[in-house]
N, C-alpha and C positions, 0 to 999 in steps of 0.2 A: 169259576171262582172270580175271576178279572170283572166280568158282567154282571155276577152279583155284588161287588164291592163299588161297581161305577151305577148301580142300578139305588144302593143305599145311599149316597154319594149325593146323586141326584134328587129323591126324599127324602133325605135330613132337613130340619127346619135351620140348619147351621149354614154358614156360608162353606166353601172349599175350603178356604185355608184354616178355619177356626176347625172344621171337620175333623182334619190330616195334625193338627195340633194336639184335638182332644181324643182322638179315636184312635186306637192302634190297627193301622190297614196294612196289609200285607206288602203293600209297595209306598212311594215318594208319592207325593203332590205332580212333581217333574214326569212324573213317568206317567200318572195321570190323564195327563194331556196330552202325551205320547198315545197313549192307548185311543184315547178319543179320536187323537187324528188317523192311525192307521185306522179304527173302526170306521169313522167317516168315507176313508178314501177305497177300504180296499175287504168291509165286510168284517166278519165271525171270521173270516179264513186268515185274514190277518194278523190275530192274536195266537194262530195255533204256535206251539215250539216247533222248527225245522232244524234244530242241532242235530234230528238223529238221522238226517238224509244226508250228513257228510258237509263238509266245506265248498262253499261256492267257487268254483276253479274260474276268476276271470283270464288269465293269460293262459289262453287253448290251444291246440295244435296249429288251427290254423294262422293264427298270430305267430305262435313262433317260424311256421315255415315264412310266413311276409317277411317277418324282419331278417332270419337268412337270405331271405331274396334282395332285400335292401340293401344288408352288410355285404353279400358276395356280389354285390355290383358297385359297390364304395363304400371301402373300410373309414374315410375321414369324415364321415357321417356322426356328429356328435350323439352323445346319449341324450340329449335335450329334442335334436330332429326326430331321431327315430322313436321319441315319445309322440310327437305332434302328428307323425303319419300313421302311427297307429291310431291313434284318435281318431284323424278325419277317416280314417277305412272301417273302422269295428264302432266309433264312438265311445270307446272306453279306454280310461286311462289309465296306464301301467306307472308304475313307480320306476322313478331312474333306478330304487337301487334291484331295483329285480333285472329291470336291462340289462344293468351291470353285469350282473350276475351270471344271466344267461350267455354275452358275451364272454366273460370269460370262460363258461364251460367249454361254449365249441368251437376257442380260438378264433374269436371275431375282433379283437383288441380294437384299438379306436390306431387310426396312424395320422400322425401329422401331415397335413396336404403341403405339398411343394408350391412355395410362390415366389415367383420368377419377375414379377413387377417390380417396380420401383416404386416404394410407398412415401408420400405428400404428409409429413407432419405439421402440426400446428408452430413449428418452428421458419414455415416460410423459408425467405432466402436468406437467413442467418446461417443456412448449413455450408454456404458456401465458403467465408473463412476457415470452417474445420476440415473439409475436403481439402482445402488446400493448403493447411498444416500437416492432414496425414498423408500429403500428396507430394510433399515439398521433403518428408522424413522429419518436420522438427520437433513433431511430437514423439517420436520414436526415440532420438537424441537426448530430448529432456530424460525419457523414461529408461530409457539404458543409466543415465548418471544418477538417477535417483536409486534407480533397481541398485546399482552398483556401489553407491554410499550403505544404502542398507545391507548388502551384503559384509562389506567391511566391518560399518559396525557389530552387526551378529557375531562374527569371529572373532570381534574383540574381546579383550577381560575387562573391560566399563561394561559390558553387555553379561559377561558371566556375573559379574560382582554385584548388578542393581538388581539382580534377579533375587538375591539372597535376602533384600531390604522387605519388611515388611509394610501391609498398607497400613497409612495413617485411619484414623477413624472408623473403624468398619462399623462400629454402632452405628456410625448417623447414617450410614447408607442401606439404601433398599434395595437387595438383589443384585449389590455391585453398580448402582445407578445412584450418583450425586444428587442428595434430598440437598430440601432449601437449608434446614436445617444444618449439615452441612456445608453448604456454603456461608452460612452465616457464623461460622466458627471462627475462632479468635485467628487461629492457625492459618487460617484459607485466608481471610480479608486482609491480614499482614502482610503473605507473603503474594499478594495479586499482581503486585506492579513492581517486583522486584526480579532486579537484573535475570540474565538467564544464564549467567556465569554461580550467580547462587542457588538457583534452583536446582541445575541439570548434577551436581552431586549428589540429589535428593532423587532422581528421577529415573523410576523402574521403568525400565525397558523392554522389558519382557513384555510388560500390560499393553504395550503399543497398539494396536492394530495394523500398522503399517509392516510391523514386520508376519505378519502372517498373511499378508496380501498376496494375489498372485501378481504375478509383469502386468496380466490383462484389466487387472483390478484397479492397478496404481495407474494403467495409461488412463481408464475409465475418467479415473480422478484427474486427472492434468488436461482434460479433454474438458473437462469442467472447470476449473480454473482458469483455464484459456477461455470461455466462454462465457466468463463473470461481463465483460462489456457488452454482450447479446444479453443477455437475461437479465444487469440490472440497468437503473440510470445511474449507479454512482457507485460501479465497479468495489462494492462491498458483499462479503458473505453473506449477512447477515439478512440482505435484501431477497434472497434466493425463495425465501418462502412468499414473495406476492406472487401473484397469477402468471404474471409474465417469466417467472422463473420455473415454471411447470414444459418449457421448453429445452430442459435440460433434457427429459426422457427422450428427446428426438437427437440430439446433439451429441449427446454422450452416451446414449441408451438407459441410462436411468436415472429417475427422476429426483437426482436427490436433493436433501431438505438440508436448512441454514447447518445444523448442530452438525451432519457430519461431513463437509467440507469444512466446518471450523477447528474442526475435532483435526480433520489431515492436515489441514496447513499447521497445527500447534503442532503436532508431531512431525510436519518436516522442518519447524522451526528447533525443533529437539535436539534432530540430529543435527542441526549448524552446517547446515547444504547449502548456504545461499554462494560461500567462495567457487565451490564446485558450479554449481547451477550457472552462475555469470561465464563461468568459463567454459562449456559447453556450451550456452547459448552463443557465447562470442564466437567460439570458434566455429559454429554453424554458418550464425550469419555472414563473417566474414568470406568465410570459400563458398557460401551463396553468390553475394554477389560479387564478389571476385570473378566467377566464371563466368556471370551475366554480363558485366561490365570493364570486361577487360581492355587493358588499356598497353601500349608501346612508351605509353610517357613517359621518360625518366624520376620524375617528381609526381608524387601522390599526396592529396590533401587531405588532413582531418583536420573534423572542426571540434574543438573543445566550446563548451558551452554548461555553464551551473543552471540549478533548480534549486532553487530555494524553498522550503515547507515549512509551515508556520504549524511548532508546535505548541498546543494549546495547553502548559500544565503551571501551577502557581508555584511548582519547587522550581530552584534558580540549574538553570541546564546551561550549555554553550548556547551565546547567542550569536546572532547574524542579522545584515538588513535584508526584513522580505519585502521587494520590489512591489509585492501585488499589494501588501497591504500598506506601505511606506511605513514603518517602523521597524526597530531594531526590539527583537523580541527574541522567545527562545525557538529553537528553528534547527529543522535537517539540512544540510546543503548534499545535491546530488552532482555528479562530474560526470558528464557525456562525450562520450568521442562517438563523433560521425564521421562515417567514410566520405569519396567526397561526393557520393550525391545527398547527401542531407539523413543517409541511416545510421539509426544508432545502433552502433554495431557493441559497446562495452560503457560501463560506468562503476560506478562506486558512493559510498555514503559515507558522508563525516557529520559528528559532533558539531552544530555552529557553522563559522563562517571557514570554506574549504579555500586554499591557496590554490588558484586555478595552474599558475603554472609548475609551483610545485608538488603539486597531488598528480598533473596530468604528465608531465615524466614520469613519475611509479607507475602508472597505469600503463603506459605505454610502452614501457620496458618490461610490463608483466606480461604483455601479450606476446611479444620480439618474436617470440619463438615460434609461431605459427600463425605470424602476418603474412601474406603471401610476399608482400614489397620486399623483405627482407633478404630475399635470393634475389640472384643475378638475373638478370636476362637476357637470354641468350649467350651468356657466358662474358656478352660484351659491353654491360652497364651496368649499372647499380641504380636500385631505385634511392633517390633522395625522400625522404618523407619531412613534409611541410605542416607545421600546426599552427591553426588561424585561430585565434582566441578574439574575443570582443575589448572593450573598455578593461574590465574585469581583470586583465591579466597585463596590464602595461607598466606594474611598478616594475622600478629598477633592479627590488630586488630576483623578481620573477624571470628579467629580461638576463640577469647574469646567469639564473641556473643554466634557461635554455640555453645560452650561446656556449657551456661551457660542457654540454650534449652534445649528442651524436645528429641532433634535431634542426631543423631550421625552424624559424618562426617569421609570421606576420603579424601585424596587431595595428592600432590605432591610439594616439595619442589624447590624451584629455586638453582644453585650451586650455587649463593654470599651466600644464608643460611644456609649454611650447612660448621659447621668446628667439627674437632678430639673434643675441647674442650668444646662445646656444649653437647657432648655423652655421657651418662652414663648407668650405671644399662645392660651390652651388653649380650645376652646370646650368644648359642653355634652357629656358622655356624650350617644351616640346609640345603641339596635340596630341590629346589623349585620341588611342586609335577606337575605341569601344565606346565612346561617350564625349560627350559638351563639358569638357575639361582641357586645361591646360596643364602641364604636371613641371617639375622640378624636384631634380634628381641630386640629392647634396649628403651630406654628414651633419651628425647633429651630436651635441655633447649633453650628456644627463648625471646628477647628479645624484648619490645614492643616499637617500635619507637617515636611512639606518647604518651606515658609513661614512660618516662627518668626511667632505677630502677629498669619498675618491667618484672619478668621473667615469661614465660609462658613454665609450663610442660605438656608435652603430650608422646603419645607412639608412637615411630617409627621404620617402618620396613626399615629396607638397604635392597635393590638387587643388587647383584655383580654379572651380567651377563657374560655367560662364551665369549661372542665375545669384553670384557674389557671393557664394559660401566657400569656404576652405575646409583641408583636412589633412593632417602629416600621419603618412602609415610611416613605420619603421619594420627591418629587417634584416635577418644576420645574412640573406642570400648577398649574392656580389651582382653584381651587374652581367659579367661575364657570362653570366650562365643563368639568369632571368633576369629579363627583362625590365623595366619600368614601368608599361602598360601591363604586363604578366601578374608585377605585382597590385597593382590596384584595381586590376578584373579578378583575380583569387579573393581579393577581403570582400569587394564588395557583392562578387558570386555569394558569398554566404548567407546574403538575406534571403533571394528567393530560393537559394538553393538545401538551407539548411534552417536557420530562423525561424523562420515561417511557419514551415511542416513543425517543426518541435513547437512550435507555441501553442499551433494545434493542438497535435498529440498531447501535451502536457492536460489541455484542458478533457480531450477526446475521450481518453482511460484513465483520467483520474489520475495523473502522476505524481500532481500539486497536492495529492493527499497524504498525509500520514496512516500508514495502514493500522500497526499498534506498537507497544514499546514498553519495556519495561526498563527502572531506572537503578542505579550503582550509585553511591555515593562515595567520589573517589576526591584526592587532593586535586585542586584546581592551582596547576603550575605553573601558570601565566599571571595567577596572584599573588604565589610564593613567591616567587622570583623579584613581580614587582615590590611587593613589601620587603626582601631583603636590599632590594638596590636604594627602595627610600629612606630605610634604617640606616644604610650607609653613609647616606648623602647629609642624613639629616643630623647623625652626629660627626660628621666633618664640620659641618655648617655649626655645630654648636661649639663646635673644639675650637673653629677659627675664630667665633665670639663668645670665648667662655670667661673674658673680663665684663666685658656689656652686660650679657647675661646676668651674672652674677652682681651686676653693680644694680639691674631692674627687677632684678629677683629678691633684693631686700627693699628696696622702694614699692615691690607688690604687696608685700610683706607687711609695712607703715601705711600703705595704703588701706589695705585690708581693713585696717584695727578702724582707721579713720573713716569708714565707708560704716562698719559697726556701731559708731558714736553717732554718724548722723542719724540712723537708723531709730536709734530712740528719741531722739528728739524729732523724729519724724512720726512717730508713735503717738506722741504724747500731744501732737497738734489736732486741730479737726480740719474738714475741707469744706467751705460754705460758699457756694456761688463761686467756685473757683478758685478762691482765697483761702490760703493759709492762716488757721486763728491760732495763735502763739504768743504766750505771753512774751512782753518785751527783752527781757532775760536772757530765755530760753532761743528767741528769735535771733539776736545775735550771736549767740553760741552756736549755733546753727551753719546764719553766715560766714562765721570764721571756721569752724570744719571744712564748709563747703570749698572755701578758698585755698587752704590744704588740698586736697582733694585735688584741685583742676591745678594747682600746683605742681604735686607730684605726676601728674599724669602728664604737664608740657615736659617735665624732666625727662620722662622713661622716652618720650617721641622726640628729643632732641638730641637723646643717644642712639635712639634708633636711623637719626638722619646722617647720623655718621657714618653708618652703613646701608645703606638702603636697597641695594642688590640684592645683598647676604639677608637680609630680615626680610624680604618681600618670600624669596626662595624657600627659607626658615619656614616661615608662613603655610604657604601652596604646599608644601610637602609636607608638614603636619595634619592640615586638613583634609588632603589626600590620603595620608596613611588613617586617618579616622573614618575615611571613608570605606577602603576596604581591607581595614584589620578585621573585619565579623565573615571575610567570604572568599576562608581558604578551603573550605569546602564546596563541590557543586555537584550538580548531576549529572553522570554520563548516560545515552541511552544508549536502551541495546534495537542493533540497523537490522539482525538478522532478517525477522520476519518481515519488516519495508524492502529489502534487497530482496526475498524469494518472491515478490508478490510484484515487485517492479521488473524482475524477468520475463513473469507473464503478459505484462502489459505493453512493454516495447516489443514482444515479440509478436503480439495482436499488431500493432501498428507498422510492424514490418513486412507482416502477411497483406494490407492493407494497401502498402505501398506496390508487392509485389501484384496484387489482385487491379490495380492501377494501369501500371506495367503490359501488364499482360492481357487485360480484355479491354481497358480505355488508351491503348497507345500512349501511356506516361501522362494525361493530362490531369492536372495540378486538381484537387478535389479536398475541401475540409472532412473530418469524418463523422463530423455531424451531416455534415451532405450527404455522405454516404451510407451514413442508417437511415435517413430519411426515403434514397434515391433504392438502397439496393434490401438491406439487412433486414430493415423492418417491414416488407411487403409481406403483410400475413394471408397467405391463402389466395394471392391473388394469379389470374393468369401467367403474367410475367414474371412473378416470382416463382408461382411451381416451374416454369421451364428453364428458368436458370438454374432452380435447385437441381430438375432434373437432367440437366445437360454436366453440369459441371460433376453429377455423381457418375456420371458416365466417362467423364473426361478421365477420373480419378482412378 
């Protein structure tokens, strides 16, 4: 039948396709030319039917005994291999899922091969920080207080209660996935950059992810966080998806994407960890290097030091001066205490401009309890603890809290504060023993601005440098028990020993950044306050001239009308080449208004002369209170998330310092040098053997 339908096919005056169109043939055009090809290649024998000789069995006995012989000499033999050998042996290829299949009948399962190597990822010698974060315990540390916040909260009734809250919008979402739609809702773009004091009442907890994480899940994530200055240039989430953040998989073992490292720091911004997390970090690093750097000295130095961040938003926040950028704008100020080799061992954020010495007594009194300094030693001293503060912290009023502390202090004087008549009590010129100075050891008296009166004594050293510069440090220590060189080798120790490394750092990890912030609109009570003191001042000032007052408050009054009259006769004139065209009439009635006018106005300035203190004062303080009677409102922001994300980063710079330490003998290194020298060697010799040395070491 096939041969005589290819035989008609073939003598038709039709072409093929018009054939198979017009003719009813018992098969396709396709198959057609199927038929023609097997008859070409393989005869009449090729179109017979062979269904009834049974199924072609390619996978035979002897096939299956091969790949027993295969599997029972290596089970980790993939189903991918054992396909390729059977190939090159019989030439015919088996389906994986048949292998499958056959292994599972006769217990041949596939086993994971054991590997005992140490494997070279694309992450270079950037593994070496993390080795010696999981080397050091302070990733464990972190991850115990985070485990251990979340465990808290779970047990709480904020935790049973926001479970009960239903979700907002579920239409606009897809499968529980934030459509755009959704995010462009009235609801959602209102409340985006608002405080997190107002949201977290709104905020189901349940939905978290973090609380269903394992311990090993949440280290995963803080292994990644820690590793935001490997993977980006500019220590942001959001960067994690360029190529160079595909070094996560090696660092932390999985490779993860911007959305859900953004996703865990919002949720550990939720739970409000950053108090906890600073305090575990602190208390890590402190009995780090306490143990490192132990010392018999009775006196222990921290150095207090601000950071200022320029926040870029057009609503009115606290402001501060940022140094980097020389203006006074809206801004974070951060409070750093370093131990005394230059680590930052605790900080804090405020609102605007931070009171260095009175923000760094709270701070330092918060830690008391588990400073090492704070016990005896050996049962037979006491450690003294010494805080060096820069320029920043020399007001008077700063210099009374500390002295009136458990603290001593050193500091440096500005030259508007420092005069001959201030100095008393001077001893002899002495050389300085560490340096090309001359020093003088005297008392100095200060005046306290914000305390009309009263005078504040303290002890100051002069240095009169032999290249003709000077400088007066002041300090509440006695002489008795340090020195005068003691004291001016501790301040000026602080530039290379503290300074320095933090200006680095600041630029290294990003510290100078604002991570994110949402804002509170609360009373601004530094305005209140001012506006009730100028209301008061200003109707004293009106009470003590309330005859003046009221003698140029009806001369304002006759003036007024007389300022009204000239006005139309100003009206009623033209302006030609300068010149007033007025008829004659009018033009004197004019000038005599005018005359009035400068009349009344010597009057009110000749009662004004009578007092000119009280009217000047008058003045200034009215314009003042017009200035900020509109800005008793301001914005507070919220530090949370800047504080958990600034743990991470000084504690990269502490591993840095210790990585210093420890394989370069302490020598002084930027850490730009050091991504250049160590971190970013991708794949190269040197860098796989430190990787591989130090994962050995670990």
């Amino acid at each position: 039948m096939i041969l005589d339908v290819m035989k008609n096919v073939e003598e038709s005056p039709l072409s093929i396709n018009q054939y198979f169109k017009e003719k009813r043939a018992p098969f396709s055009q396709a198959q057609y030319y199927l038929y023609k090809k097997i008859l070409k290649e393989k005869g009449i024998e090729g179109l017979s039917d062979q269904r009834c000789e049974g199924n072609n069995l390619r996978f035979t006995d002897d096939m299956k005994n091969f790949v027993i012989g295969l599997l029972e000499h290596n089970l980790s033999m993939t189903t991918t291999q054992v396909q390729n050998a059977t190939k090159n042996r019989f030439e015919i290829t088996i389906s994986n899922t048949t292998i499958k299949d056959f292994r599972r009948d006769n217990d041949l399962s596939w086993v994971r091969p054991e590997r005992n190597h140490i494997s070279i990822g694309e992450s270079g010698a950037a593994e070496i920080p993390i080795a010696l974060a999981l080397g050091t315990g302070l990733i464990n540390a972190i991850t115990d207080s985070i485990s251990h916040c979340v465990k808290d909260k779970k047990e709480s009734g904020v935790f049973e209660n926001s479970a009960r809250l239903e979700k907002d919008h579920t239409d606009l979402r897809s499968k529980g996935k934030f459509t755009s739609e959704y995010n462009k809702s009235t609801s959602v773009t209102e409340s985006r950059f608002r405080s997190l004091d107002e949201k977290i009442g709104n905020k189901r907890f349940a939905a978290m992810d973090i609380f269903s994480l394992s311990r090993n899940s949440i280290l995963r994530r803080i292994l990644a966080l820690f590793s935001l200055p490997l993977v980006t240039s500019n220590g942001r989430a959001r960067s994690i998806d360029n190529p160079r953040g595909n070094a996560l998989k090696y660092l932390c073992g999985v490779n993860y994407k911007a959305s859900t490292i953004d996703k865990h720091i919002r949720e550990l911004k939720y739970l409000q960890i950053s108090d906890d997390l600073i305090e575990s970090t602190a208390r890590f690093w402190i009995d780090f290097w306490s143990s490192r750097n132990g010392s018999d000295n009775i006196f222990t130095c921290y150095y207090i030091d601000g950071n200022t961040k320029a926040l870029w938003s057009s609503k009115p926040c606290h402001k501060g001066k940022v140094t980097m950028l020389g203006r006074v704008m809206n801004c974070l100020e951060q409070v750093f205490i370093h131990d005394g080799q230059g680590h930052p061992i605790y900080f804090q954020t405020f609102n605007g401009h931070a009171d260095l010495g009175k923000n760094s007594l709270g701070m330092v009194d918060k830690i008391s309890e588990y400073l090492k300094d704070t016990t005896t030693l050996g049962n037979q001293f006491s450690v003294n603890r010494i805080l060096i503060l820069d320029g920043g912290g020399n007001g008077v009023k700063t210099l009374r809290e500390l002295s009136g502390s458990d603290y001593h202090f050193i500091t440096i004087l500005d030259s508007n504060q420092i005069n001959d008549r201030k100095i008393k009590s001077v001893s002899k010129k002495k050389r300085y023993n560490f340096g090309d100075a001359y020093l003088v050891d005297c008392t100095i008296e200060l005046e306290d601005s914000n305390d009309k009166g009263y005078i504040f004594e303290t002890r100051a050293v002069q240095v009169h440098w032999d290249n003709g510069r000077s400088s007066v440090l002041i300090t509440n220590l006695s002489e008795k028990i340090f020195s005068t060189d003691n004291v001016v080798k501790s301040y000026f120790n602080r530039w290379p020993a503290q300074e320095l490394d933090f200006r680095d750092m600041k630029s290294g990890v990003n510290i100078h950044r604002v991570v994110g912030y949402g804002k509170k609109l609360v009373d601004n009570v530094t305005v209140l306050e001012k506006i009730e003191r100028l209301q008061r001042q200003k109707n004293e000032l009106e009470w003590e001239l309330r005859d003046s007052l009221d003698e140029i408050r009806n001369m304002e009054e006759t003036l007024q009308l007389k300022i009204n009259d000239e006005r139309i006769y100003r009206e009623k004139s033209t302006v030609i080449n300068g010149t007033r065209i007025l008829s004659e009439h009018d033009m004197q009635a004019l000038k005599s208004i005018q005359k009035e006018i400068n009349s009344i106005k010597r009057k009110i300035k000749k009662i004004e002369k009578n007092h000119p203190k009280q009217f000047t004062s008058l003045k200034k303080k009215k314009d003042e209170l017009a200035r900020i009677i509109d800005k008793k409102k301001i914005y507070s922001v919220d530090v949370e998330l800047d504080q958990i994300m600034t743990c991470f980063k000084i504690s990269f710079a502490n591993i840095c310092c210790y990585l210093l330490d420890e394989c370069f003998n302490g020598e002084k290194m930027t850490l730009q040098r050091l991504f250049e020298v160590i971190f970013d060697l991708q794949e190269s010799p040197f860098g796989a053997k430190l990787t591989v040395a130090f994962k050995m070491l670990i």
